[in-house]
N, C-alpha and C positions, 0 to 999 in steps of 0.2 A: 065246495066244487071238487069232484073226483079230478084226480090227474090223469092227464092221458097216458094209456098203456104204454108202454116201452116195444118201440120193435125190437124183437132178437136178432142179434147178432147172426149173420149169416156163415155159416159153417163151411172153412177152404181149410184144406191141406198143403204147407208150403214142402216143395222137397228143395232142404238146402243143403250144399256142399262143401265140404272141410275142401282147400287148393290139394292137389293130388302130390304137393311135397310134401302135405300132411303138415306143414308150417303157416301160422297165421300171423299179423301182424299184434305185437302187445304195447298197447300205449298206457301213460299215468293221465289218468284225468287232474285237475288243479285242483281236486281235495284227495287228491294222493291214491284213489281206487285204480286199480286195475283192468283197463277198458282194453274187449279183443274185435280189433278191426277186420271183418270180413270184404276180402277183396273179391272179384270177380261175381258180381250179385245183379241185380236189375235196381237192387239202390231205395225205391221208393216205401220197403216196408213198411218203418218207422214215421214216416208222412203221412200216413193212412189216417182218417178219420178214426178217433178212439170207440170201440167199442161197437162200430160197424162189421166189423167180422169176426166170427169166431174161428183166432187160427194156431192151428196147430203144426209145427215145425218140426220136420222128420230129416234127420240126418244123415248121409251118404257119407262116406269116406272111400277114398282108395286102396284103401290098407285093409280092409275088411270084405270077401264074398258075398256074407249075410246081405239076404234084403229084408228090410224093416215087413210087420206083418199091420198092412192099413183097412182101414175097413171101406168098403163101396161108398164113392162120391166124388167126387171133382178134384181136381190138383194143380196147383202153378207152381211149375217149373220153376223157380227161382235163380237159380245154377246160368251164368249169364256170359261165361270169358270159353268160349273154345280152347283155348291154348293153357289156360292154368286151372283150368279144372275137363281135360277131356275125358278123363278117368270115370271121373263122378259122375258128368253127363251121358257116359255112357251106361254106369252101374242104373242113372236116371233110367233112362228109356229101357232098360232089362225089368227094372220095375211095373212101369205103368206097359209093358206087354204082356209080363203075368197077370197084373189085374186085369186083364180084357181091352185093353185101350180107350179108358175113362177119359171124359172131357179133361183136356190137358190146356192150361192158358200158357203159351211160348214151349210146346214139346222140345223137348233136347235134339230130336233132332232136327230139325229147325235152328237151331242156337247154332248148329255144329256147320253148317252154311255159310256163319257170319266169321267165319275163321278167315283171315285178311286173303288169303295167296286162294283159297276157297272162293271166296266173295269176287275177288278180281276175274278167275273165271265169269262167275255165276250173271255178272251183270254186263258183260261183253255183249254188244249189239243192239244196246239200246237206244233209240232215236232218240238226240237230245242228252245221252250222258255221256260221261267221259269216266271210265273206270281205267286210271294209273296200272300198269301191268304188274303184278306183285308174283316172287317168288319164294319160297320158305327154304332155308337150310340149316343143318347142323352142323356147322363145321368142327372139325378137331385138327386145322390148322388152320392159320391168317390167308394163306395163298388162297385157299377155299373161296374165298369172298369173290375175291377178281376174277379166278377160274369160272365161277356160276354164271358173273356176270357177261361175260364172254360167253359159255355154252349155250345162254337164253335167249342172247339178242338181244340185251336190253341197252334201254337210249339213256346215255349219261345227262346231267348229273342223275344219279340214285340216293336215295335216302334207307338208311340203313337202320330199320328198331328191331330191339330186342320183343322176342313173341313176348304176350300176359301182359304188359306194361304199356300203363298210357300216362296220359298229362303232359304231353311233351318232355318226358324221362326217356332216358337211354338210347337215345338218337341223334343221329348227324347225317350229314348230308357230302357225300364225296362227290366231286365236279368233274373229275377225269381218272382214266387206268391209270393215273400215276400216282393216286393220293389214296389206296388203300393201308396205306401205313398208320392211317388215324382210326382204323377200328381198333387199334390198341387203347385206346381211350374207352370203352365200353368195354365192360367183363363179360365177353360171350360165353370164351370156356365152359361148357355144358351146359349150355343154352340154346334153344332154339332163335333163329333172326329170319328176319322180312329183307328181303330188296325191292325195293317200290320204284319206279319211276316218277320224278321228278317234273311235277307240272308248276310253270311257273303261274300264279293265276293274281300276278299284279296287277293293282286298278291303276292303268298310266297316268290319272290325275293325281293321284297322292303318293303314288309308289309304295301302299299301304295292302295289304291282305287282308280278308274277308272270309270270315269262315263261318258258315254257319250251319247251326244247330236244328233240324228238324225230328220231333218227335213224334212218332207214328203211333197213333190208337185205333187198333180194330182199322188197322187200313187208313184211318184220317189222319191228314198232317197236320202239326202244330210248330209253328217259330217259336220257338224258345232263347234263343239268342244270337247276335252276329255278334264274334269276335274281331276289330279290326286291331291290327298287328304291322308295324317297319318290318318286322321279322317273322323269317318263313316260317318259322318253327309255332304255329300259334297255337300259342293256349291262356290261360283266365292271366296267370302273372307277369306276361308282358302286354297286354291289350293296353291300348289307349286310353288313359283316365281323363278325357276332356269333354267339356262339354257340348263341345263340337259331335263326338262319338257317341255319347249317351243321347242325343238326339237323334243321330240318322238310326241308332236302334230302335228304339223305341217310336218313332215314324215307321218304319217297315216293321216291325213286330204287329203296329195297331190297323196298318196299310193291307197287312200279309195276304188275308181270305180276298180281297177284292181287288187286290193288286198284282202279288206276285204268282200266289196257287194259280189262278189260271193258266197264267203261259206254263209253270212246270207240273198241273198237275200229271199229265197222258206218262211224264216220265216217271214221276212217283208210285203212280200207279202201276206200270211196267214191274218197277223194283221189288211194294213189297208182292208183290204175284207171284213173284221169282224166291222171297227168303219166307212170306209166308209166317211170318211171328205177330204174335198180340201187342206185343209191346217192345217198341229197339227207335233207336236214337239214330238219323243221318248226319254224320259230321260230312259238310260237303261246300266247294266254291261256287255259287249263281253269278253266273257272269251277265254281262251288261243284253246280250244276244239270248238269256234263260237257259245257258248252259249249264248243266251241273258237272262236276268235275266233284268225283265222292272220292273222299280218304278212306274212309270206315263206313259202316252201320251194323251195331250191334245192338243187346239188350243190356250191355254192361256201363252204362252214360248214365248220368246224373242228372233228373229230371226232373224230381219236387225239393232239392234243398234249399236253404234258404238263398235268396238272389236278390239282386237289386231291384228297386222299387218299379224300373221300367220294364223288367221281366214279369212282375210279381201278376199279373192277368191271364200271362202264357201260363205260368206257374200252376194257378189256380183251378183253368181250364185241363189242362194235360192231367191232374190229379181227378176231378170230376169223369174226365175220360176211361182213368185207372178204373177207379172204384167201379162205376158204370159195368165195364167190362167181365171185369172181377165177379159182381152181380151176374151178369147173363152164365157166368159157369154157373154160379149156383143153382141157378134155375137149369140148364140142363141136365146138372147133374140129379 
């Protein structure tokens, strides 16, 4: 019996970008190789279906004018962090202008929207959201911090991150004009930083935080995960290991399509119309009323790595959605 044909590999071009300090992270792998961590990326490459695409990855740097010379077809952006690669995403979009503005999946500019004190603009006025007032500064003194927050109006407490860094790294939370003395605690010196306004979004039955993970495909939402957290600060290594929380997860993860999407879809909807990317991640609180109260949404979150068993359907789904997508450039292209 003949075996059935092979389909070919469908043909993308990724454009990816070196961070514009031109510094990448270098780890040891446990048989002692040399592994380099690329930060600020859209993450799901390496998850991809083997052998479903054929791709080719074209390299940006900040340090260099040159643009690569690429041949006619389709391109995904890959390039994902505003703030530690604007450089690149900009040298991106100077590219795909020269080639005519070929199907692009997540164009850089696009990506360049989801820059925090950007974004706090961009989604003001939307029925049903709560977009935290964020301002961006550089300062080259400590006073700098209190002074912004005083010239902007903003309502204490504030939460204070350094730009390009997430996971709950390089942040804190000052509660009145008088406690600026602790951004000494974060090495800002030639860094850019965020001042966000501080939404407190406690659920009064547990005094616990909720934060969840919505991932956008072609416009569709996906639950990908609710982090519940004692502490504001939430991310994956302090969330509650109980079984108590690995339940009400995975209850609203299987709930989600028939349960929560309806009351929030009109506002998701709203959102991405306004940032307009193929693929970007809502870190945001749903309160008990279907308020959203959004921290972030970028293409820079983490979406097909491996996850626990109660995630592992959203997982699956949100990847299917990738590829899918991925697929339709091809064909336009």
């Amino acid at each position: 019996m003949a075996k059935p044909a092979r389909t070919a590999a469908l043909p993308l071009a990724f454009l990816m970008g070196v961070d514009d300090s031109g510094r990448e992270i270098v780890e040891l792998t446990p048989n002692g190789d040399i592994q380099i961590i690329y930060m600020g990326t859209c993450s799901f490459l390496p998850q991809l279906t083997p052998g479903r695409f054929d791709i080719r990855q074209v390299w940006l740097s900040s340090r260099s004018n040159r643009l690569p010379r690429l041949q006619p077809g389709p391109l995904v952006n890959y390039i994902a962090d505003p703030d530690s690669h604007s450089a690149t995403l900009a040298k991106a979009q100077r590219l795909i202008e020269r080639l005519g503005n070929p199907p692009c999946f997540n164009p850089p500019h696009a990506v360049m929207r989801t820059r925090r004190d950007t974004l706090s603009r961009l989604l003001q006025g939307i029925p049903g959201v709560r977009m935290p007032r964020t301002v961006r500064i550089e300062a080259r003194h400590p006073d700098e911090f209190a002074e912004t927050a005083r010239k902007e109006k903003l309502n204490y407490p504030l939460i204070v991150r350094l730009a390009g860094t997430h996971n709950g790294k390089t942040m804190l939370r000052i509660e009145n004009p008088g406690e600026w003395d602790a951004v000494h605690a974060l090495p800002w010196q030639g860094s850019a930083a965020y001042l966000a306004e501080f939404v407190d979004t406690r659920d009064p039955a547990d005094g616990c935080y909720r934060k969840h993970r919505i991932v956008m495909v072609g416009g569709k939402p996906h639950l990908l995960h609710i982090y519940i957290s004692p502490d504001w600060n939430v991310h994956r290594k302090v969330t509650l290991q109980t079984p108590e929380a690995f339940a009400e997860e995975l209850t609203k993860i299987e709930s989600f399509e028939r349960s929560l999407l309806p009351r929030i879809a009109p506002a998701l909807k709203e959102i991405h119309r306004r940032i307009g990317l193929d693929y970007y991640g809502i870190d945001c609180h749903v309160g008990r009323d279907a308020a959203l109260t959004v921290f972030e949404a970028n293409a820079a979150m983490n979406a097909l790595n491996p996850v626990p068993s109660q995630r592992e359907r959203s997982r699956t789904r949100i990847k299917a959605a990738i590829e899918k997508r991925l697929a339709r450039y091809v064909r336009r292209g």
